[in-house]
C-alpha positions as CSV (number, residue, x, y, z in Angstrom):
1,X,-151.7,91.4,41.2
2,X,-154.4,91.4,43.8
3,X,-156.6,87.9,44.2
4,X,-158.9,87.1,46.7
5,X,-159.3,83.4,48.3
6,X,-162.3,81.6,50.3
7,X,-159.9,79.3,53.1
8,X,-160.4,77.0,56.4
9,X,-158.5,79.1,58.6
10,X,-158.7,77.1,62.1
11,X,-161.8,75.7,61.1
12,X,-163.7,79.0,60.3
13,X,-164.4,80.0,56.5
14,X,-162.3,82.7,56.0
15,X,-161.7,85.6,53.2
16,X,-157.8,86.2,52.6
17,X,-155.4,88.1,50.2
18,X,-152.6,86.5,48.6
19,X,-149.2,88.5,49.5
20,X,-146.7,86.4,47.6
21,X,-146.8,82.7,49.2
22,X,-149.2,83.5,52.0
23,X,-152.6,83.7,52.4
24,X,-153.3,87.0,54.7
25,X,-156.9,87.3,56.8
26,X,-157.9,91.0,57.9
27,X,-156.3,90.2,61.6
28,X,-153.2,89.4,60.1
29,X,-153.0,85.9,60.2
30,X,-151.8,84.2,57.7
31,X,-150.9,80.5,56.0
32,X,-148.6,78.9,53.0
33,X,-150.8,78.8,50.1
34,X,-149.8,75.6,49.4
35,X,-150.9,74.2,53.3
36,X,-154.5,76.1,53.1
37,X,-157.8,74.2,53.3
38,X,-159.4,76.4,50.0
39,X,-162.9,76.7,49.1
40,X,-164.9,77.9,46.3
41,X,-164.0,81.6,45.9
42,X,-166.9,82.5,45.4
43,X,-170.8,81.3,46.4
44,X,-173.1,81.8,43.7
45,X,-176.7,81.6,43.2
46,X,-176.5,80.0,39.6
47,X,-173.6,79.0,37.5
48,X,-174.5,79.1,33.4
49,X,-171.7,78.2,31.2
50,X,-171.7,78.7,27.2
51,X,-171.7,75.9,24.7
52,X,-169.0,76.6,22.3
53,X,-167.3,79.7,22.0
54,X,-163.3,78.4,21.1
55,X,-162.8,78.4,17.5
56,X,-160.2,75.0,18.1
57,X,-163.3,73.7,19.5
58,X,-165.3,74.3,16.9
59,X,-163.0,73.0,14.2
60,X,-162.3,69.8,16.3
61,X,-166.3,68.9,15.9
62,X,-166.4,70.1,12.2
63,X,-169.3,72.3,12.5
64,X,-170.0,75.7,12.8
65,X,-171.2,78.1,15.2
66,X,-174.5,79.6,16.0
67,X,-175.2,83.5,15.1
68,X,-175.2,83.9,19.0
69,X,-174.0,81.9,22.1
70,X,-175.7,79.2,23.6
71,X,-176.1,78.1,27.1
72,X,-176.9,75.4,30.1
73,X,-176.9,75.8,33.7
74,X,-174.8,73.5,36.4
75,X,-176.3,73.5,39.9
76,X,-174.4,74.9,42.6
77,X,-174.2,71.6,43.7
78,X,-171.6,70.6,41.6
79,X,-169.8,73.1,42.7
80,X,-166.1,72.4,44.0
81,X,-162.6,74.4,44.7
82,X,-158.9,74.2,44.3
83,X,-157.8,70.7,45.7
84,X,-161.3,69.3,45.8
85,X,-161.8,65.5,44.8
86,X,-163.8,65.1,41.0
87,X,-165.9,62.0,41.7
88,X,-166.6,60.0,38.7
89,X,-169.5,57.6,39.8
90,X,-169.1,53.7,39.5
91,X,-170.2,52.3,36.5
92,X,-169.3,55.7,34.4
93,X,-166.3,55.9,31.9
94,X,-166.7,59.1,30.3
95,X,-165.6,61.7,33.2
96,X,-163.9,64.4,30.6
97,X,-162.2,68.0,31.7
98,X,-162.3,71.1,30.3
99,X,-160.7,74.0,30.7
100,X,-162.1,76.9,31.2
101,X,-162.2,80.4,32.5
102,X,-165.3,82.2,34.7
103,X,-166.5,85.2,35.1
104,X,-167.2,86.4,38.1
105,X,-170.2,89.1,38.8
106,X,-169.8,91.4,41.4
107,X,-172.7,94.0,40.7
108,X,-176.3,93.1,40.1
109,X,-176.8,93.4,36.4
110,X,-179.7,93.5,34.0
111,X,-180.4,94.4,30.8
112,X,-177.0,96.1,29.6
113,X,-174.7,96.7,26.8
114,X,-171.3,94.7,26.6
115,X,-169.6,98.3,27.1
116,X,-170.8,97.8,30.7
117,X,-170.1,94.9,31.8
118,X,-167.1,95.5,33.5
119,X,-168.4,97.4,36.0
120,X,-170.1,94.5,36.7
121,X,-168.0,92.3,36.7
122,X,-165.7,91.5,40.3
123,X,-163.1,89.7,38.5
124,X,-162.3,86.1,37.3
125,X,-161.1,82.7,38.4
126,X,-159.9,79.2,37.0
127,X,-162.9,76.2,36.1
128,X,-163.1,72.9,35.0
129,X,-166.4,72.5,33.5
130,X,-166.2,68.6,33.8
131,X,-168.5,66.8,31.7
132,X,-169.9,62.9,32.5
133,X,-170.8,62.1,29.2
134,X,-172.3,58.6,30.2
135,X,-175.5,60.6,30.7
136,X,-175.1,62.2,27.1
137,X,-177.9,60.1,25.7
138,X,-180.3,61.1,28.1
139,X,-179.7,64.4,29.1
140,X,-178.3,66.4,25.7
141,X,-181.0,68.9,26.1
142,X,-180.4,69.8,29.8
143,X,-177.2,68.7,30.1
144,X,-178.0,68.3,33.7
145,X,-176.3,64.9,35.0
146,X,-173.3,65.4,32.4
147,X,-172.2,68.9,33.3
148,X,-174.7,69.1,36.9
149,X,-173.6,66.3,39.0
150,X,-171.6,66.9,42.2
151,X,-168.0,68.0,42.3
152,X,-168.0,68.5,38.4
153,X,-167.8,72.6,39.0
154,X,-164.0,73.2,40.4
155,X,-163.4,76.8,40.8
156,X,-160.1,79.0,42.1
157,X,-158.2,79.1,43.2
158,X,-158.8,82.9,43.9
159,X,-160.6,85.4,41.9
160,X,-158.2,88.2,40.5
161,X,-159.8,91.7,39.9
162,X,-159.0,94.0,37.0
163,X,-157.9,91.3,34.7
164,X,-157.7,91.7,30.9
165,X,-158.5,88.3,29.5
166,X,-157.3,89.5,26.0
167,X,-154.5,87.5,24.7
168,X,-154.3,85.4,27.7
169,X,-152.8,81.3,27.4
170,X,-155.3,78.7,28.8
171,X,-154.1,75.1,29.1
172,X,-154.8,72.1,31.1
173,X,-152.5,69.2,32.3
174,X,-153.5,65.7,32.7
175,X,-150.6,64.0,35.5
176,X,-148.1,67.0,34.0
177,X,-148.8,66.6,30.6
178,X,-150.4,69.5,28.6
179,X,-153.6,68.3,27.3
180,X,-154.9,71.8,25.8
181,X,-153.6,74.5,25.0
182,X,-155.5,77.5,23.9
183,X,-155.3,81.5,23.5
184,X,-158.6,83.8,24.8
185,X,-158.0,85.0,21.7
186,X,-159.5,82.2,19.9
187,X,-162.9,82.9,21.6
188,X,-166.0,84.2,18.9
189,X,-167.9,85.9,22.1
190,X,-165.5,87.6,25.0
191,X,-166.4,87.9,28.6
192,X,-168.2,91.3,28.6
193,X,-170.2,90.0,25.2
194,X,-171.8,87.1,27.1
195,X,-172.3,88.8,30.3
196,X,-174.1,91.4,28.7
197,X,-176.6,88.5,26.2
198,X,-177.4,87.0,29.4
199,X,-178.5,89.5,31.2
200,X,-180.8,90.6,28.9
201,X,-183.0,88.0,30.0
202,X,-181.3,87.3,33.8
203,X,-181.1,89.2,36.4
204,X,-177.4,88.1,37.7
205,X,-176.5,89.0,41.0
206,X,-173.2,89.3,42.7
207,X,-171.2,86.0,43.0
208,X,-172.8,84.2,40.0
209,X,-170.7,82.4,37.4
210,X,-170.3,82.6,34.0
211,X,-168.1,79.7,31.9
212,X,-167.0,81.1,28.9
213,X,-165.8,77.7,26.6
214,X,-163.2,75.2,26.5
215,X,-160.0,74.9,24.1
216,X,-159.8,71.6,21.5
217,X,-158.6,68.4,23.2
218,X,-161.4,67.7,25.9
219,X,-160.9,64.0,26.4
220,X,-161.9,61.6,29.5
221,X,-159.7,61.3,32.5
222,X,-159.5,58.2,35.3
223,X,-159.7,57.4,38.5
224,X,-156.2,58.9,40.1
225,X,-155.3,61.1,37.5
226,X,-154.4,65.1,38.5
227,X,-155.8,67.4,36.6
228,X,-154.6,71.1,36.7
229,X,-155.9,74.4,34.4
230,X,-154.0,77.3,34.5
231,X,-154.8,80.7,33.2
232,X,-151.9,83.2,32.5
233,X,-152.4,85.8,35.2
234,X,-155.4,83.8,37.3
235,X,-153.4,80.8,38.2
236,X,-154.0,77.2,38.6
237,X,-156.3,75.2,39.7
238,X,-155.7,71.6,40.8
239,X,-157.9,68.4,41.5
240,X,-157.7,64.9,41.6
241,X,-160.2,62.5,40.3
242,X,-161.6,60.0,42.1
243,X,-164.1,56.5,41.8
244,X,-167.3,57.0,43.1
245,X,-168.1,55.3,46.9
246,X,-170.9,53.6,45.1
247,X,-172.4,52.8,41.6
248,X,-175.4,54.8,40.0
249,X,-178.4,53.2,41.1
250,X,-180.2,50.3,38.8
251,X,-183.7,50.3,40.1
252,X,-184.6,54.0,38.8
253,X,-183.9,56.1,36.0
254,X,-181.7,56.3,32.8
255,X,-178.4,54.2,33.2
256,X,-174.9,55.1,31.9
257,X,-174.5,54.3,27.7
258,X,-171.6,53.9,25.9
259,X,-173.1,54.9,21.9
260,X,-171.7,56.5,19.3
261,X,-172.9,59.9,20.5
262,X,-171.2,59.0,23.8
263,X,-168.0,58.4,22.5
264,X,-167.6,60.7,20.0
265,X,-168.5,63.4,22.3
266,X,-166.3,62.4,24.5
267,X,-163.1,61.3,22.4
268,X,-163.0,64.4,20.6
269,X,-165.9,64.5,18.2
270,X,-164.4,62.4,15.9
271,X,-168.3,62.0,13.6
272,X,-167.0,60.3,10.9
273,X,-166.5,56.7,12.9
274,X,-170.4,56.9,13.6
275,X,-170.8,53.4,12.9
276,X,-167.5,52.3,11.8
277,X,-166.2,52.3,14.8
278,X,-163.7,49.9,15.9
279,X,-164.8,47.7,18.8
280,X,-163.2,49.2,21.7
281,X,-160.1,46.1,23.2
């Protein structure tokens, strides 16, 4: 299997190969892959990930899906890589993980049929499209601050070339334990579907990322905890979550809530305590 890795290689950003437990630059150098310094694999101009797409999703929230996909963008400013710190910001609760797989483009594409999207496509990596809900209230439309705000867009390790995501397991582990655990399978729209609906409209260019849905089971994680995805045949990606160095500031703009939306979204869509709720201890 061939995979490509973005590393700190004696300070320097560096592209390397992975040749069983090293990491191999184009001047032979090399380093343990569990000793380098990784980056984002990749350095896109936009990431868009889908709403959702996993049919153990869907039946967790009890509704049904849209005749087509829909979509919201995360800033490249969130984005982060394989052993990068997940801030959640003082005064938040509702950091949740979700595990997911991206798509990769390699080719500048527009306006083409699902049929050719692989030739578009320069292979794919581990995410975590992390979600603050505390901003859920304020920001369902955009989704900016719950899925936009810094570190919340881990991606890698590597990006692995000619990969069939068909029949392929996808799981996440919260401190070792296995919080999902899905099947590619279970996806209503595949990689080369939403590539292509996208690009009807956008022109994506290489490097750009696409998040393609999360398994049942995302649930919030705490200051401490490891989180790790891994994708049969990509890998796994690893990061620790962290308290913020400060608190959201007061004096301007929507605060973090704590409603029914909030929680439900973030517990596991569970609609049918709307208002019944149990105080929380």
């Amino acid at each position: 299997m061939v995979e490509f890795r973005r590393i700190l290689l004696d300070g320097v950003v560096t592209e390397v190969h992975r040749v069983g437990d090293r990491l191999v630059c184009r001047d032979g150098r090399a380093v343990h892959v569990d000793q380098a310094a990784h980056l984002s694999p990749v350095l896109p101009s936009k990431i868009i990930a889908v709403h959702l797409n996993y049919r153990s999703r869907v039946e967790e929230f009890g509704t049904t899906l849209p005749p087509a996909p829909t979509y919201f963008h995360k800033p490249v400013s969130a984005l982060n890589a394989h052993g990068g710190d997940v801030v959640r910001p003082e005064g938040c609760r509702f950091l949740n993980y979700e595990g997911e797989i991206a798509v990769v483009i390699g080719r500048t594409c527009r306006n083409i049929a699902p049929a050719q999207a692989p030739a578009h496509i320069a292979g794919y990596t581990v995410a975590n499209d992390y979600g603050l809900h505390d901003f859920r209230d304020t920001d369902a439309g955009s989704m900016l601050r719950v899925k936009g705000s810094d570190t919340l867009a881990p991606l890698g390790p590597g990006v692995v070339p000619d990969w069939d995501f068909r029949g392929k397991g996808i799981r996440t582990l919260v401190n070792g334990t296995v919080v999902q655990d899905g099947n590619t399978d279970e996806m209503r729209w595949d990689m080369h579907y939403l590539v292509a609906d996208l690009a009807r409209t956008i022109t994506l260019v290489p490097g750009d990322v696409l998040l393609t849905g999360t398994p049942a089971n995302s649930r919030p994680v705490e200051p401490g905890d490891v989180v790790e995805v891994e994708v049969e045949g990509l890998g796994l990606l690893r990061n620790r979550i962290v308290s913020g160095p400060e608190p959201v500031r007061a004096d301007v703009g929507a605060q973090p809530t704590e409603s029914e939306e909030v929680r439900s979204t973030a517990l596991g869509g569970d609609w049918e305590f709307r208002g019944i709720r149990p105080p929380r201890r």
